[in-house]
Each structure stands twice: as C-alpha cells, then as structure tokens.
C-alpha positions in Angstrom: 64.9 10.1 -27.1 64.6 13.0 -24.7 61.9 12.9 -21.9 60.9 16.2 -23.3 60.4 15.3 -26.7 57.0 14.3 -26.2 56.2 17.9 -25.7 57.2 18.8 -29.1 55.0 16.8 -30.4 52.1 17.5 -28.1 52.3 21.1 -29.6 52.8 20.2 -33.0 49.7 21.7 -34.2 49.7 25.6 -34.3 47.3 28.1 -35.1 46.4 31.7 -36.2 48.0 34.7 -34.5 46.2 35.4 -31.2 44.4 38.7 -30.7 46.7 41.1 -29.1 46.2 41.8 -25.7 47.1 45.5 -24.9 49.3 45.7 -21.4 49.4 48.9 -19.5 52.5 50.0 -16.6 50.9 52.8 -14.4 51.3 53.8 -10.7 48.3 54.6 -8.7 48.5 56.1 -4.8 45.6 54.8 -3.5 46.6 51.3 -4.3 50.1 52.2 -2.9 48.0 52.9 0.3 45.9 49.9 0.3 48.6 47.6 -0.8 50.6 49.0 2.6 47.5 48.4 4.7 47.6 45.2 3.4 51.5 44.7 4.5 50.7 46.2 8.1 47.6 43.5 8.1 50.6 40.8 7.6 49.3 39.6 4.8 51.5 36.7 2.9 53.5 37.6 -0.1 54.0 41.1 0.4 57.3 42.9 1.5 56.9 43.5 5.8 59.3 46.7 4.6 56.2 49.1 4.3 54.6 47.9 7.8 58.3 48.8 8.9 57.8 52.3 7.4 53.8 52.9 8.4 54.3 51.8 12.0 57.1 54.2 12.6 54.0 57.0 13.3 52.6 55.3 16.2 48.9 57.0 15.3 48.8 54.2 12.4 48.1 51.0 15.0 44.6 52.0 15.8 43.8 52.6 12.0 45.2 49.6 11.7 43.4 47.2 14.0 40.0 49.2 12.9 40.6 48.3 9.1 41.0 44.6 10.2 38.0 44.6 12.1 36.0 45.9 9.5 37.1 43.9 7.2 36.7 41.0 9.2 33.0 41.4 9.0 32.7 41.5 5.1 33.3 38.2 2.8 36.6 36.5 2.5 36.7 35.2 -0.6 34.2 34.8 -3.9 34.3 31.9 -5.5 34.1 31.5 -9.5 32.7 28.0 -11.1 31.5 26.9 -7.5 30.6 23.3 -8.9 34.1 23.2 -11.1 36.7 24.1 -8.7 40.5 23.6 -10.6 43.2 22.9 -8.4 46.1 24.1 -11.4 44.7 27.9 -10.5 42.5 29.7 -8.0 39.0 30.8 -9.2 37.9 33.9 -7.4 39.0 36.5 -5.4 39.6 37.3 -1.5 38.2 40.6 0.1 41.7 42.3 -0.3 42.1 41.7 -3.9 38.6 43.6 -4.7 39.6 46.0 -2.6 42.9 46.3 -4.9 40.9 46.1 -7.4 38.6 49.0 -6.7 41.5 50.7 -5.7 43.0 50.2 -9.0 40.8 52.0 -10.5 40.2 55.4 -7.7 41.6 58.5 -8.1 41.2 59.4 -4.5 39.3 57.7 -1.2 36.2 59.2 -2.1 36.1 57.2 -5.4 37.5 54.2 -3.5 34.5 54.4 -1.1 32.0 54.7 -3.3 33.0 51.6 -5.5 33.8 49.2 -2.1 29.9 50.1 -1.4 28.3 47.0 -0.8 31.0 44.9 -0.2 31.1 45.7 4.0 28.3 46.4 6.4 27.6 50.0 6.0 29.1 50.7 9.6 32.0 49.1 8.5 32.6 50.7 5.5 32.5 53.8 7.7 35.1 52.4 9.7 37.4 51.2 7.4 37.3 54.3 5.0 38.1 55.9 8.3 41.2 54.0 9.0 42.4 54.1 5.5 42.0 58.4 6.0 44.4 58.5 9.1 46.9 56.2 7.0 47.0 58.3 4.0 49.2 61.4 5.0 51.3 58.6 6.7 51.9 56.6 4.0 52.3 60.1 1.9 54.8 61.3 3.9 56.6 58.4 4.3 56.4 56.2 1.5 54.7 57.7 -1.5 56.4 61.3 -1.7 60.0 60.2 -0.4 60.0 57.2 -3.6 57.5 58.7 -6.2 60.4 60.4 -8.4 62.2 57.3 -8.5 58.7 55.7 -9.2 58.2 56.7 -11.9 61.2 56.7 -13.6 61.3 53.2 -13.0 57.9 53.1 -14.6 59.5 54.9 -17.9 62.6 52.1 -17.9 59.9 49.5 -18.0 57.8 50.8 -20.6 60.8 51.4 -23.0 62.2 47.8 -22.4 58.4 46.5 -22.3 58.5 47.6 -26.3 61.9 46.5 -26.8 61.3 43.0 -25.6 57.8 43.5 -27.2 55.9 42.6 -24.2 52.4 42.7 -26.1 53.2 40.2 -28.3 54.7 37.6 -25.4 51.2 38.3 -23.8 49.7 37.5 -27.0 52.0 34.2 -27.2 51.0 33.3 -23.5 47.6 33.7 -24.2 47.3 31.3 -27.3 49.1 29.1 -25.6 47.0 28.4 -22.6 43.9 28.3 -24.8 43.0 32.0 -22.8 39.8 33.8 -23.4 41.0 36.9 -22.0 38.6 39.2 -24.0 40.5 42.0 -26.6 39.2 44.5 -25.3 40.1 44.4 -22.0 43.9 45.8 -21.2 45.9 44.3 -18.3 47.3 47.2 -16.1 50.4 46.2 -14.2 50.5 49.2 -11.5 54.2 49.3 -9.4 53.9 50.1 -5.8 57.1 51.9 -4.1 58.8 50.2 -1.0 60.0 53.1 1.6 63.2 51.0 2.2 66.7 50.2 0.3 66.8 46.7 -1.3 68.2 44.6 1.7 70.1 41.2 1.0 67.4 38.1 1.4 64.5 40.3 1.0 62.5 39.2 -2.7 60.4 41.6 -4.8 56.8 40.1 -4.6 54.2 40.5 -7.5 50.6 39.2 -7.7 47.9 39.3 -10.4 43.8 40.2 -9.8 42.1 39.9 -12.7 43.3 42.3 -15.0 45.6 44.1 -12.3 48.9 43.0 -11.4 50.6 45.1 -8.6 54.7 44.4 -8.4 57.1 46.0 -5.9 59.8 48.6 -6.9 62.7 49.0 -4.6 65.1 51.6 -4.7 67.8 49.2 -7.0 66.0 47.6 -9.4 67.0 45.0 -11.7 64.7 46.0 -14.8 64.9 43.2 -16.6 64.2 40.9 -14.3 61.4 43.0 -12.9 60.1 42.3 -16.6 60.2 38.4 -16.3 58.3 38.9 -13.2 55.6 41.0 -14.7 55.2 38.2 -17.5 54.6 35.4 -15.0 52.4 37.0 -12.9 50.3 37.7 -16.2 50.9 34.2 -17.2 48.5 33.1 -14.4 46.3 35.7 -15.4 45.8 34.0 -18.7 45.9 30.8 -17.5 42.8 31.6 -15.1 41.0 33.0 -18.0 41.5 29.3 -20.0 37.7 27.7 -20.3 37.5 25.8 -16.5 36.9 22.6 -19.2 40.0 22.8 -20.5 42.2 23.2 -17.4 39.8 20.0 -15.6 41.1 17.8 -19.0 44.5 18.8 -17.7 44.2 18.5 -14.2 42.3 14.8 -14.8 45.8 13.4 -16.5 47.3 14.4 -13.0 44.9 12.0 -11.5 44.8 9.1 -14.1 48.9 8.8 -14.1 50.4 5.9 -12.7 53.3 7.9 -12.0 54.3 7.9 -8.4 55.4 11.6 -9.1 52.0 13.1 -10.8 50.8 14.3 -7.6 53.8 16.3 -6.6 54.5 17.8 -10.1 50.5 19.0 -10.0 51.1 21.1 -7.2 54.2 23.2 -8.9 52.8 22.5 -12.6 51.0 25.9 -12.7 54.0 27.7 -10.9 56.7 26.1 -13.2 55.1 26.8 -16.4 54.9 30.7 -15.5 58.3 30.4 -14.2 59.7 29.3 -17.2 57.6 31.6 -19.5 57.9 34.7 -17.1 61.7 34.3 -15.2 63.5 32.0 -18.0 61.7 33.1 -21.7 60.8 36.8 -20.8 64.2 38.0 -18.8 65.6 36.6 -21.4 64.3 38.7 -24.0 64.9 41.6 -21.7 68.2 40.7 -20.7 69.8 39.1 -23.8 70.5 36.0 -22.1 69.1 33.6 -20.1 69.3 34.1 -15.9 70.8 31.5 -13.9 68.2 30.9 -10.6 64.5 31.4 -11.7 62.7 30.7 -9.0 63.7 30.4 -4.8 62.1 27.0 -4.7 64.5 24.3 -5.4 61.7 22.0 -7.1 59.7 24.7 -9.1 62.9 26.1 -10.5 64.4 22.8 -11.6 60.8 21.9 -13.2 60.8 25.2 -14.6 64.3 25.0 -16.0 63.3 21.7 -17.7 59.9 23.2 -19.3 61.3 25.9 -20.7 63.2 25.3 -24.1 59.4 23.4 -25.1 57.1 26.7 -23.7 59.8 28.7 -25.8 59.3 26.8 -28.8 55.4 26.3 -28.2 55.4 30.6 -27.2 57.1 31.3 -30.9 55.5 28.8 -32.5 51.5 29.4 -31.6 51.1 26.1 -29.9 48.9 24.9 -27.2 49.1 23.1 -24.1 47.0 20.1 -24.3 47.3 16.4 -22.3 50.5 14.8 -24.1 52.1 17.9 -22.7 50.8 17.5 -19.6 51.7 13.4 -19.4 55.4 14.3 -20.8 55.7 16.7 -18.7 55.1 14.6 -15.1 57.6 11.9 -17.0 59.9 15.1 -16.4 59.1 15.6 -13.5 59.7 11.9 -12.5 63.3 11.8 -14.2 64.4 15.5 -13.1 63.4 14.7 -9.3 63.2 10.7 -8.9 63.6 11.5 -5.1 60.4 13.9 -4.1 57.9 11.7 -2.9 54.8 13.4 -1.8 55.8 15.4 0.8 53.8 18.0 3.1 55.7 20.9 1.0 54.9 19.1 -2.5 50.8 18.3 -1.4 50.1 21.5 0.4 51.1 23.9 -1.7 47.1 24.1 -2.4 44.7 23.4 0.5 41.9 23.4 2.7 42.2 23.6 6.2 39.5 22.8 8.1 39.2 23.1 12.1 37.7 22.0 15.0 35.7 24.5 17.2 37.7 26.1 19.8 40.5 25.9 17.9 41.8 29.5 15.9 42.5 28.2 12.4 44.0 31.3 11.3 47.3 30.1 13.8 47.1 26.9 13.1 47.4 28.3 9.2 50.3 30.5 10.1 52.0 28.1 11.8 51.4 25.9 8.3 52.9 29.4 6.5 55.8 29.3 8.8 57.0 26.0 7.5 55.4 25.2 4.1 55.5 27.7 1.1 51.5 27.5 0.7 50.3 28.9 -2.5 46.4 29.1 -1.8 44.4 27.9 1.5 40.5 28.0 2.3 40.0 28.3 6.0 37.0 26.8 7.4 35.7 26.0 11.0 34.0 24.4 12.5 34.1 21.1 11.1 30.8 20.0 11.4 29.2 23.1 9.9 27.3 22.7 7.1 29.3 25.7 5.4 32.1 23.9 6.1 30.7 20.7 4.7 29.7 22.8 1.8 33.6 24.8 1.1 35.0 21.3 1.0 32.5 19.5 -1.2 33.5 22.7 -3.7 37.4 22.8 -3.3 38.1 20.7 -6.1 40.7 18.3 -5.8 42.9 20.3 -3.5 44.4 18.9 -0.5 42.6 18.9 2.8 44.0 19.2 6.1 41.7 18.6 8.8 42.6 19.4 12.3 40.3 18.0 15.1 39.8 17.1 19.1 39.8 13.6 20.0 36.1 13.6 20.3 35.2 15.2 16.8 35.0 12.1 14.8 31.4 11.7 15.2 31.4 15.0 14.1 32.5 13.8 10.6 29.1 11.7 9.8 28.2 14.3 6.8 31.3 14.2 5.0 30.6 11.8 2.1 34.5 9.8 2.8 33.7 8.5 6.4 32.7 5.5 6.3 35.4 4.2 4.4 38.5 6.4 6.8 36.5 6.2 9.9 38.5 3.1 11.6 41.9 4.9 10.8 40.4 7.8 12.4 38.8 6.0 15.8 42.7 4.7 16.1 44.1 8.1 15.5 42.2 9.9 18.0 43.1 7.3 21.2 46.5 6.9 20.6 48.3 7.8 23.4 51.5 9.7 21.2 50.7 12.3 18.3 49.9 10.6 14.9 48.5 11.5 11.5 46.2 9.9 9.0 46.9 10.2 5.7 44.3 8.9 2.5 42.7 8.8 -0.6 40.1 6.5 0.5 35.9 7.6 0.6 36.6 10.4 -2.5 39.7 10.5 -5.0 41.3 13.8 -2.9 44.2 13.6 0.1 43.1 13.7 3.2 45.2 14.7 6.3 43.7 14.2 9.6 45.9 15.8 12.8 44.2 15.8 16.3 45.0 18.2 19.0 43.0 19.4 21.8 44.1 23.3 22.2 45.2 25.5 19.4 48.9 25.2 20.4 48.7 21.7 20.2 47.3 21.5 17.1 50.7 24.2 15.8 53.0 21.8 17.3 51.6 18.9 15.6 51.4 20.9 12.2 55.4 21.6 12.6 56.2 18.4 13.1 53.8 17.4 10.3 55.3 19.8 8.1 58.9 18.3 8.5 57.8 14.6 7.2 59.9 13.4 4.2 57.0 11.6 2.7 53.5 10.7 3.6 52.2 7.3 4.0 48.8 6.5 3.3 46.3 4.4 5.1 48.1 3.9 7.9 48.7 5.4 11.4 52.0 7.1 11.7 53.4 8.6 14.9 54.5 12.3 14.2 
C-alpha cells in the first residue's frame, strides 16, 4: 500500500460546494511606491532590483533613512489570537504589511495618509509621508511610467488565463479544503507591482499575501502561467490563516504527539508544501496544460510538495478536507520521502523567536540567521529579561526559540517558566572555554536553542556556525 494512501482515506468524506470567493487582478501606484520603499528598506522576500532602480537618484537616501526612522517608532507587528499562537501560519501583521494594506486601498498619498493615521506618532507620520513624497516622482520616473504599459498588459493576460483556468473556483476548492472562513463577501485583490529591471538569470519573482491583498512581482518576461500558480499559493495561505485557530492547533498537536523522528521537520515545511503543491504543481497545471518540473527552490519543500500533490488534487476536485489522518499520513511521507533530514537548524528555524541579550543588536544577529537559513517568520525581542520579552515568548506558540545571551545572563533567565529544569546545561554552556550550544525540549514541550556570545559579532559567528550543523542534539553540550 502506498504511504499516501492514508490520505485518501482521510479525505474520504466530502461536502457541499463552497461559497465562491470572488478574486480580483489590479495594479495600484501607491502600493508600487510603498512596495519599493520597502525593497530600499531591505526588507526579505522582495526583489533588491527596485532599490537598484530608486537609489540611482541620489536624493532618495535621505527619504529613505527618514521613512525607517519613522517607522521605527510605530509597532512592529500585531498579533491575532495572542493566547492561541499556531506555528503552521502566522497570525497578524507587521507595520509594513498595514501599510500595504492601506496602500492597497489609496488612490493617492493623501488618502494613504489619512488611513496610516494612528498607526505612527503624529511627528512621525509627518515624517514618513514626507519621505514617501520625495520618492514618488522617483519611483514615477523610473519605475512606474517606464513599465506601466507592459503592466498592464500583463494584468489583461492574467485575467483571461485566470477565467480560463477558472481561478474562482480553485479558490473556492482551496477554501473548503482548509476548513476557511474567509467571509463571501470579501474579494481577494491580487495587485502586480512592476520591477524597473529585465528578468536576470538567478533572480525569483517574489509574492506575498496580507489579508485580502496579495502583491506579486512582474518582470519584463513573464511566464504567465506560472505567475498563476504563484498567485494560487500565496492565496492558499490566505485561506489557510482564515481556518478557525481550533482547527489548525488539532493539526499542529498530531505534529507533537508523533513518535516519528521526522514530525518536527515536516511541521516546519507542512504549510509551505501544501501551498506548493496546490499553487506551483495543481494551479500551473491548469494554466499550463501540464504539470512543471521544479516547484519550489527548496530541495525539501519541493520534494514534500511533489509527494502531496496527486492527494490535494484529488481532495481540491473532490470537496475534501484536511483533517489529522492527513496530517499523520502525511509526516509518514515525509519520513519515507526524506529518511535522511534530521532536525536541522534549516528544518527547525524556518519559524522562530529570537530573543537577545542587551547590548547585543538582534536585528544582525537575525540577518546573519537570514544569510544562512531560509527563515519563514521570526519575532525579535531584547532584552532577555524584559518582561515584554518574557511575555512575546510565553505567546509564540510552539515555534522555535533561539536565544542568544552573555555569559553572565543566566540569572537573568529566572522568569522563564523552563529554567529550572535546563539551567545546569546552561551554567556549563556559559564557562566553557570553546563555543557551544544547548539544545532542548526540557521545562515546556517547545525547542530551545541557547548560543552565548559576548559582542554582537560574536554572537553572528556563532549563529553561522550554528547554522551549518547537520543535526541538533538535545540535552547535551555540543562544541560548535
């Protein structure tokens, strides 16, 4: 019997037709601005091509470092179910993505203004409405006018292939199958953004989802149909996030109760798998006629996806539902396709909370995480003994935590309801004479990583070499 057979009959009970869920392809210049700003900011998943273009006018860098110092001072991130965190998606929103969101929505930057009111000091919103003015004939002049024809004529392919691969209705199928709430009423709007350069070779066409806005990248060669199957995953999280936060812990808790030595790694590319298969494998292939070859440009996720996918098919046309026997076949899978990933620093940190000593700058000790380890999600926190801190960890859910301290800080750990049980590794850990990691379950049912580094730098070294590990070992004290 096949390892995927289970599936089939974990999905063997269908249902009535879901409720249509309406899917709209726009373009929107504002968003185009604030979706560059957001490239020259370095943000992660979005092409560096349009800081390339925007930084050419050298009267863009002081907009620029203004609108990151006023958006320094507003919130980073809202958080949605505080006391039922799920580590299979994200619940809330960073600062950037209400901002797309408002912008989603403007018709100019007076509109955009008036619906960011709130969410910055008033100075700062001053300032950073400022700094988005002295970038908007820049990024007009160089990205927006020079690619809008092409723009939108992209945006008329995709709406005639959207109705010849009957996009609503794979939305529709998504949504039933993830047991989604998303409400009738409510359209999704998937708005393309132009990128001022020629496709170059290496160089991936990035796509994210915000509640009901996804914004995807349009080069100037543009493979439509594929374009398509990314436009279907991206909204494939979006109905996955909109699942009752229930339903998604009875999944997550099968992760946790399997004896499988395998569970944890396949719950960290779960989520990204079962878009991949839906949105890259299912939808291109509609679009295309046939089904692509490479899916995905992570070796694990793609092979998981490529397994997944003729059981999502069949569960997409058949009106099934995800539920625990998928979820348990699924991690056998898992096991079978890749009997050789133990849980590695790639696998366990794909979702994470990194939380940092004082003194040292967490946000380079997480790019210096980014620069080796595809990380999906991370909640920043310093310092370690704060009781915010305290607070953003209690409330991450299940996802890993990497905790980066001074030699000294253990004492510093007293609040943190695991201690007592880790604290000897930890005493050990901090006076050994060569770099070392901790690794454990122990004191609360989550992974724990403790690194200890006395300067920022140190603490980046020790994360590379961290990073590189072929599997961690728990309980124990391992030189690095």
């Amino acid at each position: 019997m096949s390892t995927l057979a289970p599936l089939l009959l974990a999905l063997a009970l269908g249902g009535a037709e879901p409720a249509t869920v309406r899917c709209v392809i726009a373009t929107n210049e504002v968003l185009s601005l604030v979706y560059t700003l957001q490239s020259a900011l370095g943000a992660p998943n979005i092409t560096p091509l349009l800081r390339e273009a925007i930084e050419k006018d050298p009267t863009s860098t002081a907009a620029i470092a203004a609108a990151k110092s006023s958006l320094a001072a507003g919130p980073q991130q809202i958080y949605f179910y505080e006391n039922k965190r799920s580590l299979l998606r994200s619940t809330g929103v960073h600062l950037l993505g209400k901002i797309e969101l408002a912008a989603s929505a403007s018709k100019d930057l007076a509109d955009l203004g008036s619906r960011l009111r709130g969410l910055l000091p008033v100075a700062e919103h001053a300032r950073f409405m400022r700094a988005l003015a002295t970038l908007e004939p820049i990024h007009r002049e160089r990205i927006w006018n020079p690619n809008l024809e092409r723009l939108l004529a992209t945006q008329r392919e995709l709406e005639a292939l959207w109705k010849k691969a009957n996009g609503d209705r794979v939305v529709s199928q998504m949504a039933r199958f993830y047991r989604s709430e998303w409400p009738s009423e409510t359209p999704f709007t998937i708005i393309l953004v132009p990128v001022a350069f020629p496709y170059r070779g290496g160089r991936s066409s990035f796509a994210h989802s915000i509640d009901a806005v996804e914004v995807v990248e349009i080069f100037e060669s543009t493979d439509l149909p594929n374009i398509f199957g990314v436009m279907i995953h991206e909204i494939a999280h979006s109905m996955s996030s909109a699942a009752p936060i229930d339903s998604r812990h009875e999944l997550e808790a099968v992760f946790s109760a399997s004896n499988s030595p395998a569970a944890l790694a396949a719950l960290h590319v779960f989520e990204e798998a079962l878009a991949t298969a839906i949105g890259n494998g299912y939808a291109t292939s509609l679009a295309a006629k046939k089904l692509p070859g490479k899916w995905y440009n992570d070796p694990v996720i793609d092979g998981f996806a490529h397994d997944l996918h003729p059981v999502v098919k069949d569960a997409l046309e058949k009106g099934r539902t995800i539920d625990a026997a998928f979820v348990t076949a699924a991690i056998a899978s898992f096991e079978k396709k890749f009997p050789n990933v133990k849980n590695t620093p790639a696998q366990v940190f794909r979702s994470l909370s990194l939380v940092a000593a004082n003194g040292l700058d967490h946000a380079k000790l997480a790019d210096a995480l980014r620069a080796e380890i595809r990380v999906e999600t991370m909640q920043r926190s310093a310092p370690i003994e704060h009781p915010t801190t305290i607070e953003k960890y209690e409330k991450s859910g299940n996802r890993t935590a990497l905790f980066v301290l001074r030699r000294a800080d253990v004492d510093k750990l007293a609040r943190y309801s695991f201690v007592a049980a880790v604290r000897p590794l930890l005493e050990r850990a901090a006076s050994a004479k060569e770099p070392a990691y901790v690794a454990t379950r122990s004191g609360d049912s989550r992974l724990k990583v403790f690194l200890f580094a006395e300067s920022t730098e140190e603490g980046a070294v020790a994360i590379a070499r961290f990073a590189k590990l072929g599997g961690i070992e728990l309980d124990v004290l391992k030189a690095l």
